[in-house]
N, C-alpha and C positions, 0 to 999 in steps of 0.2 A: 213752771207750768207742768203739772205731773201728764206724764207719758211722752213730754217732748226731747227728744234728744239735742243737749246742748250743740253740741257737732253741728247737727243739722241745721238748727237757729242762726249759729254761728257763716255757716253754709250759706245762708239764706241773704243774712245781713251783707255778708261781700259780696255775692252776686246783685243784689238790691242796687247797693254801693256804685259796684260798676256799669250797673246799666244808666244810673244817674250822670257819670263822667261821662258815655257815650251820647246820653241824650241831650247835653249839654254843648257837644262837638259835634254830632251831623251834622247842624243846620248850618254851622259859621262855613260853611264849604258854599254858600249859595244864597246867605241872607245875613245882613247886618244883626250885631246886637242893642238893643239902646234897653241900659239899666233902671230900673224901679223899684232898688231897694231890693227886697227879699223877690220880686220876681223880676225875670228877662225876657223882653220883648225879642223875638225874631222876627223881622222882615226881610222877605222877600225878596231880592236883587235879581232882576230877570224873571223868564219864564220858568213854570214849574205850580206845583202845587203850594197855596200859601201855605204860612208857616202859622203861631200860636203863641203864646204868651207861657211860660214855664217856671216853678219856682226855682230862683236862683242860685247856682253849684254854690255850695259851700256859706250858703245864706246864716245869717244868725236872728235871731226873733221868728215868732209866726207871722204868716201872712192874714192882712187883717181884711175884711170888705171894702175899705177904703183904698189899699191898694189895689184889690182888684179894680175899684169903680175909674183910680189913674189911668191904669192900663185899658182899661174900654174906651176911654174917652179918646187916648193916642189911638185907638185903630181905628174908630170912626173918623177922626180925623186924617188918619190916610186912607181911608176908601178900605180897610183887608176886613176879613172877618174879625170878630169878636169870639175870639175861641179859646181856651185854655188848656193845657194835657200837664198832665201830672201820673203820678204812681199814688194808689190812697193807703199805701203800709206804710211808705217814704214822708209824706206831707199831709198825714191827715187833718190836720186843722183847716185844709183850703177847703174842702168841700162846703164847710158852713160858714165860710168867707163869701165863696162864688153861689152861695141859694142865699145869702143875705144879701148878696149885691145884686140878682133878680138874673141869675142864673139858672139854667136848670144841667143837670150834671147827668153824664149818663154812663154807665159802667161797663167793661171790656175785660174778657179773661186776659191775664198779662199770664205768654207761655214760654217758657226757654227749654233747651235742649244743650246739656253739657258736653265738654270734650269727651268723658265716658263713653257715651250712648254710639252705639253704632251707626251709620250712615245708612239707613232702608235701602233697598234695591230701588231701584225707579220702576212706576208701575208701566206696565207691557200699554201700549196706548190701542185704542179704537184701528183697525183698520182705517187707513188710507191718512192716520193723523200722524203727525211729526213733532219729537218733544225737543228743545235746541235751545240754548244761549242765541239772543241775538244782537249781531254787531253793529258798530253805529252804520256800517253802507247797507243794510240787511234792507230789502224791498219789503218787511214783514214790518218791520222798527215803526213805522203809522200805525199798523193795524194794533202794533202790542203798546202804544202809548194810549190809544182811541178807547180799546173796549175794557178798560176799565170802568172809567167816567159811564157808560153805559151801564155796567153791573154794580157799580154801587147808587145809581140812579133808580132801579128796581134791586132793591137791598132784599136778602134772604139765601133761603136755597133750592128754592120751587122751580120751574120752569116759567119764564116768561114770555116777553110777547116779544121784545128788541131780537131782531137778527141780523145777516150777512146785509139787508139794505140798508138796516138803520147803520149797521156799523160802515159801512162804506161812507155814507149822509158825516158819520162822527169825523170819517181821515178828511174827508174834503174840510169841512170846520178846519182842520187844523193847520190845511196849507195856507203858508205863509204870516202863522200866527207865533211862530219861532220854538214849538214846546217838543216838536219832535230832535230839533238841531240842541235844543238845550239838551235832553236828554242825550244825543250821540255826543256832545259834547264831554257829559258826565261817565257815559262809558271809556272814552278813548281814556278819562284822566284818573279812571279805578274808582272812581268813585259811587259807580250804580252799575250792575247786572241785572239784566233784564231776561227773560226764560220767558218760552211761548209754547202752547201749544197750539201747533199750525196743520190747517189744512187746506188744499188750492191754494197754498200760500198769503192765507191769512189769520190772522193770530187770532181765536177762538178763546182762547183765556190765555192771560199775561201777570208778569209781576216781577216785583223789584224785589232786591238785598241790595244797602248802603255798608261795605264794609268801612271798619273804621278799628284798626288795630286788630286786636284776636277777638273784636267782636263784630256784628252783624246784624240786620234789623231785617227781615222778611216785610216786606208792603204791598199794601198795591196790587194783591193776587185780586182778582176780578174775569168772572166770567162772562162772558155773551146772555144774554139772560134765555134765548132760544136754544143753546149749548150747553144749558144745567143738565144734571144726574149722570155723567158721563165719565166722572173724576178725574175731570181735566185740573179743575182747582188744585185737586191731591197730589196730580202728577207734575204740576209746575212748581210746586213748593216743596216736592221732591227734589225735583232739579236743583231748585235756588240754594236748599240746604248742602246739599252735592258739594254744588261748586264756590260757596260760604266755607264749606270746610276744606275742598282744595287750597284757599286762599289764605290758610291758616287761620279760620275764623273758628276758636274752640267754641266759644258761648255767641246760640244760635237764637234769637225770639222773638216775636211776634206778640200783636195784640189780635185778637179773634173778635171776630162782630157780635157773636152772642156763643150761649154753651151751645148749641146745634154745630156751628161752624167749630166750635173749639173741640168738639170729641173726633169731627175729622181729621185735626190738627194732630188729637192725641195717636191716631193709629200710625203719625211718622215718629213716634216718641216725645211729642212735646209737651210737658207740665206743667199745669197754672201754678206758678209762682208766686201770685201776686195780682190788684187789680189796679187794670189801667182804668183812669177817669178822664172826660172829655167835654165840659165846662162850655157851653153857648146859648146865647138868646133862646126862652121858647119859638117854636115853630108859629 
């Protein structure tokens, strides 16, 4: 390809590589695998966000429509979504596997940040707010599990209409439904950090990194939809990367909900690499 530097390709190819091994080993921390040939089903085991059907590490052949239509059929039969994630430089042939099998697919900046890049400052926050890791006894650990579900319920970057009553409405939902105990669960055992930005002691915008060797997946960042344009999102994915790379996590990335959300992504150094695809029933 003239003007492409091999290096770079080359570059591109192992980091591609290794985010496939990592996407392959989150989920076994928290969900069974049951094989499908060239894709892997993960379910769910306990509380927590479902999981999604994946092409399988180290697969040989393409994935056909018909495998996709196996693997829908195994989730309706267990009650989970119908959902599939993939990388489309990694496994391009599934896309017209999953719109032949009466999918509609929908596309995600995929962004990483290398051990290179420097660690940005954390941005100065709003009077009276508080930017902090939170631990599994933290009285905040409701509020930063809640208001995500909220802001990706009213998806964008506008101000909306959910605030501090809907988000209090979301923690009560959740006592006694075991997803905040899962999560302090996953903190004490390294396996999820969770970053908040709090005020009155309630988490305003929250989100996750799943380390997993010297890498790291940023999730889950979600704002209050009444608490947009504040750059609480920027400032909690500030943090997460922070302390991803305390944690000796060189290769740092995320998927972005669209370019709007990904050029905020890019002012902490992060670079589309790559697009993430997300395979489910039409609406």
């Amino acid at each position: 390809m003239l003007g492409v530097n091999p290096a770079q390709l080359d570059d591109r190819r192992e980091l591609l590589a290794r985010l496939e091994q990592y996407y392959d080993a989150v989920p076994r921390s928290g969900a069974r695998a049951e094989d499908f040939g060239p894709l892997t089903l993960f379910v769910r085991e306990g509380q927590g966000w479902p999981f999604y059907a994946r092409p399988a590490l180290g697969r040989s052949g393409e994935v056909t429509a018909g495998d996709v239509a196996r693997v829908r059929a195994r989730q309706r039969e267990l009650g989970i979504p119908e959902s599939f994630e993939w990388v489309a430089e990694t496994t391009p042939a599934l896309r017209a596997a999953a719109e032949e099998a009466g999918l509609t697919v929908h596309e995600h900046p995929l962004m990483a940040i290398g051990p290179d890049a420097p660690v940005p400052a954390l941005p100065e926050m709003p009077a009276g707010m508080e930017l902090r890791t939170v631990g599994p006894g933290d009285p905040v650990l409701p509020s930063a599990v809640a208001v995500p579900h909220l802001a990706f319920a009213d998806p964008g970057t506008g101000v909306g209409v959910a605030g501090t009553a809907e988000l209090r409405e979301a923690v009560r939902g959740l006592a006694g439904d075991g997803s905040v105990e899962h999560v302090a669960a996953r903190v004490v055992a390294g396996l999820t950090v969770v970053a908040a930005a709090v005020e009155d002691g309630v988490a305003l915008c929250a989100g996750q990194h799943q380390p997993v060797g010297a890498v790291s997946e940023i999730v889950g960042v979600g704002t209050l939809p009444a608490a947009r344009r504040r750059g609480l999102g920027l400032a909690v994915t500030a943090a997460l990367l922070a302390d991803a790379r305390s944690r000796g996590a060189g290769t740092v990335f995320l998927s972005a909900g669209d370019e709007d959300v990904a050029r905020i992504y890019a002012r902490l150094g992060f670079r589309r690499v790559a697009t993430a695809l997300i395979a489910e029933p039409a609406a």
